[in-house]
C-alpha positions in Angstrom: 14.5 -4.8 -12.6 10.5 -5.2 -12.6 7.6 -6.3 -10.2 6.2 -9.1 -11.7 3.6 -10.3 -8.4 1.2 -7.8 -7.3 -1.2 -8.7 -3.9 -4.5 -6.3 -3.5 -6.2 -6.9 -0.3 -9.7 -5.5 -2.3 -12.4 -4.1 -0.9 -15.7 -3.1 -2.1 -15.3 0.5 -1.6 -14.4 3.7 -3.3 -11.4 3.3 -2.1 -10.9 -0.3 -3.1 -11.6 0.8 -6.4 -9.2 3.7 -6.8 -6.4 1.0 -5.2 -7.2 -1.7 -7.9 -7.0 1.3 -10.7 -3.4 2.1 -9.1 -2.6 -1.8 -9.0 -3.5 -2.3 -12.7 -1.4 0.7 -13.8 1.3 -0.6 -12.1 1.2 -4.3 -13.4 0.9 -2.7 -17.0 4.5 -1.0 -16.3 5.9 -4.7 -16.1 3.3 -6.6 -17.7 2.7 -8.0 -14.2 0.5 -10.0 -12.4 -2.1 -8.4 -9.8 -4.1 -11.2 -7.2 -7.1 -9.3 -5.8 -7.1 -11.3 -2.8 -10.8 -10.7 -0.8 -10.9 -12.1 3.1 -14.1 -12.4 4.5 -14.6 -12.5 8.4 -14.9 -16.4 9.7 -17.9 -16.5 11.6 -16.1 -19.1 13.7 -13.8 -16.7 15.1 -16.9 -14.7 16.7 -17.4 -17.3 19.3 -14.4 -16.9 21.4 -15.0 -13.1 21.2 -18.4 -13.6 22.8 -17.0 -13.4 26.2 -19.2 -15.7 29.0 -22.6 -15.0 30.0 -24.6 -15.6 26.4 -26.2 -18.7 25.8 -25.4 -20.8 22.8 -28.2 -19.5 21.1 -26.9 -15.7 21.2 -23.5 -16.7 20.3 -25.4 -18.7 17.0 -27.3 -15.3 16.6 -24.1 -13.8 16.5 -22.3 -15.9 14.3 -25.3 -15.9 11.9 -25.8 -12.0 11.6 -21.8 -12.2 11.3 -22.3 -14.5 8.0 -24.9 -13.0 6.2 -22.5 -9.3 6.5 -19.7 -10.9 5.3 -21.5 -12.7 2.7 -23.0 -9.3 2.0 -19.7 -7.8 1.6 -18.3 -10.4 -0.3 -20.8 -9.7 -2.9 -20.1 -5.7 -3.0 -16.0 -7.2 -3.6 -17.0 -9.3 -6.2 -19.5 -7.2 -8.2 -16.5 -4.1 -7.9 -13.8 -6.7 -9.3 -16.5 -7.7 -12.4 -16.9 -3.7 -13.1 -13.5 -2.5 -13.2 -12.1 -5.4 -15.2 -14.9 -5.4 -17.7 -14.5 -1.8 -18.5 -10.4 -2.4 -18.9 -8.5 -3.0 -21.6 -5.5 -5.0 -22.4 -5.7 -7.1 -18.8 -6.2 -11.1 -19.3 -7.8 -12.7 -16.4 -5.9 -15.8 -15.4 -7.5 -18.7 -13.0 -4.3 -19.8 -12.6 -0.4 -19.1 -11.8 0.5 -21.6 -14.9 -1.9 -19.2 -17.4 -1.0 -16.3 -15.9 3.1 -16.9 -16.6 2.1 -18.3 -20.0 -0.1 -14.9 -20.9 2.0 -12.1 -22.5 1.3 -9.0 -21.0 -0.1 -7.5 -17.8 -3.0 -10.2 -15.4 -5.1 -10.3 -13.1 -7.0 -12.7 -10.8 -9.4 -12.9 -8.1 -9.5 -15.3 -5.0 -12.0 -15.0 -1.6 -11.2 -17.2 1.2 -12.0 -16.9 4.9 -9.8 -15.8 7.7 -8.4 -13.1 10.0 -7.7 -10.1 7.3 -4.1 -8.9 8.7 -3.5 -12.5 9.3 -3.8 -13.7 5.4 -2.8 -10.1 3.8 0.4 -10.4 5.4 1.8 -13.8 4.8 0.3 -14.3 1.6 2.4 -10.6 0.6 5.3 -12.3 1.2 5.1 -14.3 -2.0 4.9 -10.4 -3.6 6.7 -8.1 -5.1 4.5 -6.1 -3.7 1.5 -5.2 -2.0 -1.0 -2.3 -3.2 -3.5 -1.6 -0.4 -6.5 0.8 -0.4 -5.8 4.6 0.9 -7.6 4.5 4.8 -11.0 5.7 4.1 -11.6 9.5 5.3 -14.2 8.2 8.2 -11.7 5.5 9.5 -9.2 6.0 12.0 -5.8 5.0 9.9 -4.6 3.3 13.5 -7.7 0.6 12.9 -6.5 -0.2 9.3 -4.9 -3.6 10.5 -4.6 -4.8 6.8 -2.3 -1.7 6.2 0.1 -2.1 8.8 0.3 -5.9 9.2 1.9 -5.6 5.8 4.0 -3.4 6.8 5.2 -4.6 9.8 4.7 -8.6 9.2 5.2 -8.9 5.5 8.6 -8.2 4.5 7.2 -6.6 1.5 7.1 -2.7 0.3 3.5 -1.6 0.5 2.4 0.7 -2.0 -0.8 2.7 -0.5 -3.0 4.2 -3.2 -4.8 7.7 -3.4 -8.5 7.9 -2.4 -9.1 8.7 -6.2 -7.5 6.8 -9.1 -4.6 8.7 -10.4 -3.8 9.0 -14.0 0.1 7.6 -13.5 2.2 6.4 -11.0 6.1 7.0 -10.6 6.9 9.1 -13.5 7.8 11.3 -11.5 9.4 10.3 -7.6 10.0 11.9 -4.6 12.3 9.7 -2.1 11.8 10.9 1.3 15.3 10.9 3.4 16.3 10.7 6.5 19.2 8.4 7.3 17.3 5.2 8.6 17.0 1.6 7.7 13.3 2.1 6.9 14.2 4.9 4.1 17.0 2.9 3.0 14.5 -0.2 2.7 11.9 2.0 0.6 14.7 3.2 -1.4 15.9 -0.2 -2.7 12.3 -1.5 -3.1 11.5 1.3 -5.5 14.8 0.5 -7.6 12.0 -0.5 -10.3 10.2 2.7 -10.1 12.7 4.8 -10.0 14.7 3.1 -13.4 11.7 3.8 -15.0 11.3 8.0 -13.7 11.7 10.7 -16.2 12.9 12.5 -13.0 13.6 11.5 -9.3 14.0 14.5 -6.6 15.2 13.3 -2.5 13.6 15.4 -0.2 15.7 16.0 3.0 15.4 18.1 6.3 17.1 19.0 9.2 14.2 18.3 11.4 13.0 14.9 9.5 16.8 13.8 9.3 17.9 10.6 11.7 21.6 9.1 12.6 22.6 7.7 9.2 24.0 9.2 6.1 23.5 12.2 4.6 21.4 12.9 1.5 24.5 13.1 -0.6 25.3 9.5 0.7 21.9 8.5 -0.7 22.4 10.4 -4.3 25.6 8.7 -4.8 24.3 4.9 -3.9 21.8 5.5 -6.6 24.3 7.0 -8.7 25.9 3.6 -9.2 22.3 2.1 -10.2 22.6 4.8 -12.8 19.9 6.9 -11.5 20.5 10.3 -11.3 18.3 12.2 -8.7 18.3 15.8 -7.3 18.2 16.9 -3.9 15.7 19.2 -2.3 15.5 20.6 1.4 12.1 21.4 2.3 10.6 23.2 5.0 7.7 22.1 8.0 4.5 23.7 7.7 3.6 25.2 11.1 6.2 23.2 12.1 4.4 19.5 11.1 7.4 17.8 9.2 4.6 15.4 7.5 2.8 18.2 6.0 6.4 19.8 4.4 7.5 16.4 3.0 3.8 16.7 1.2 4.2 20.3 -0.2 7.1 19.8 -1.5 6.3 16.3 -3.5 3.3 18.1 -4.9 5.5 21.3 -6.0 7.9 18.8 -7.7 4.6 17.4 -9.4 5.5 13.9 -7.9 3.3 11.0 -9.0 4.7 8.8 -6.2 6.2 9.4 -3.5 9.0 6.5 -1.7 9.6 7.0 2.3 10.2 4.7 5.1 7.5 4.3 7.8 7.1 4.5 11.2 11.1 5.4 11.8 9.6 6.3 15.4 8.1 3.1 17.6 3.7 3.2 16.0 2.6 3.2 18.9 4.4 7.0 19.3 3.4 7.9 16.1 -0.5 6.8 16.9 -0.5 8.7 20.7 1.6 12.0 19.4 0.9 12.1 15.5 4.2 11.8 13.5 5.3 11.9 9.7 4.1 9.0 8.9 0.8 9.2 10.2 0.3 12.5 8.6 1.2 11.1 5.1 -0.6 8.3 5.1 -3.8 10.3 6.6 -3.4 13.0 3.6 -1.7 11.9 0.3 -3.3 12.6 -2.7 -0.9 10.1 -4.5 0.2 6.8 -4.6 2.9 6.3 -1.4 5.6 3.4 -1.3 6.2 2.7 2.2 8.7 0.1 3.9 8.9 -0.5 7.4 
């Protein structure tokens, strides 16, 4: 089992660059492919956003200062993309699907078209293995990251979020969060890659994260006949925040990635109350597989 099809939405941000670090670590696992996929804003979808009451020439104003900030950050993408992969090693860059499934080894390619961001990201992901998405940056609200959840609610695809900083390895050693649902289930199975290739796998269980659905043990055996053999762990809330235990616990087990389902509760709960998911997302400090 392998990913072979990576998508990066990439940005030209800190964080964009720690998520494309994650993304070629990942591809080199598999000798994959990774499409950094840039979207810049259509200045054409400013107009109907204008509202009535501007004249044609503010809405051209608009539409104009709209262009030059997207060209603008187009440019801070692009010139990212050319660092990173001209300090790297051992990536080819393919212009094409053809050279990039003739090319032994791990590639990489770069493509910026126009369009509505959540839009794109999410049905181009489901031609992916995967998608690897930038960790919310620290001054953004992670409700407004619309990249982020269209993937994971309008892909079909497991998401893998990266840290804020680039991490030195990714899923040599998992956590699996577990709590009985169809979302953990669904990261479970989409990390069958990962975790074949763990030098140890740990499912993290408790009674106040757990769900209707099987037990932990019912989890340990299903992967049992994949041949993975995984310990369980219960862990503990931390002043009684469920998302902040789950965390402890995968950094005591000196977890590298960490597999869990998302938003098991409706988002729009999570986003008004707060919720596991929210909190993990909001403050990992390593690469997190998510399915929805």
């Amino acid at each position: 089992m392998a990913y072979r099809r990576l998508l990066l939405p990439l940005t030209g941000t800190a964080a964009g660059e720690a998520a494309l670090a994650t993304a070629l670590i990942t591809a080199r696992l598999w000798n994959a492919h990774v499409h950094c996929l840039h979207v810049r804003v259509d200045a054409r979808d400013v107009a109907p956003l204008a509202g009535e009451g501007l004249s044609g020439a503010m809405i051209e104003e608009m539409m104009a200062a709209t262009e030059r900030e997207s060209g603008e950050r187009a440019s801070r993408v692009r010139d990212l993309f050319q660092r990173v992969t001209g300090a790297v090693g051992g990536i080819t860059l393919a212009d094409s699907a053809e050279t990039a499934l003739k090319t032994d080894g791990p590639t990489l390619s770069f493509e910026s078209i126009a369009g509505r961001e959540e839009d794109v990201v999410a049905q181009q992901s489901r031609l992916y293995d995967m998608a690897v998405v930038p960790h919310p940056e620290a001054d953004e609200d992670v409700s407004s990251s619309d990249a982020l959840h269209a993937v994971l609610f309008d892909s079909g695809r497991p998401v893998l979020i990266a840290p804020r900083e680039a991490p030195t390895s990714v899923g040599t050693r998992i956590c699996c969060a577990w709590n009985g649902t169809a979302e953990s289930a669904a990261a479970i199975a989409a990390a069958l890659p990962f975790l074949h290739h763990a030098g140890a796998v740990r499912l993290l269980y408790a009674d106040e994260y757990q769900r209707r659905g099987p037990s932990v043990e019912g989890i340990r055996a299903y992967l049992r006949w994949h041949e993975i053999e995984a310990e369980t762990q219960l862990f503990k809330p931390q002043t009684k925040d469920v998302g902040a235990g789950l965390l402890g616990a995968a950094r005591d087990f000196g977890a590298d990635l960490l597999c869990m389902g998302a938003y098991s509760h409706s988002r729009l709960r999570q986003l008004i109350l707060g919720g596991v998911t929210r909190h993990v997302l909001e403050n990992s400090d390593m690469p997190v597989l998510m399915c929805r």
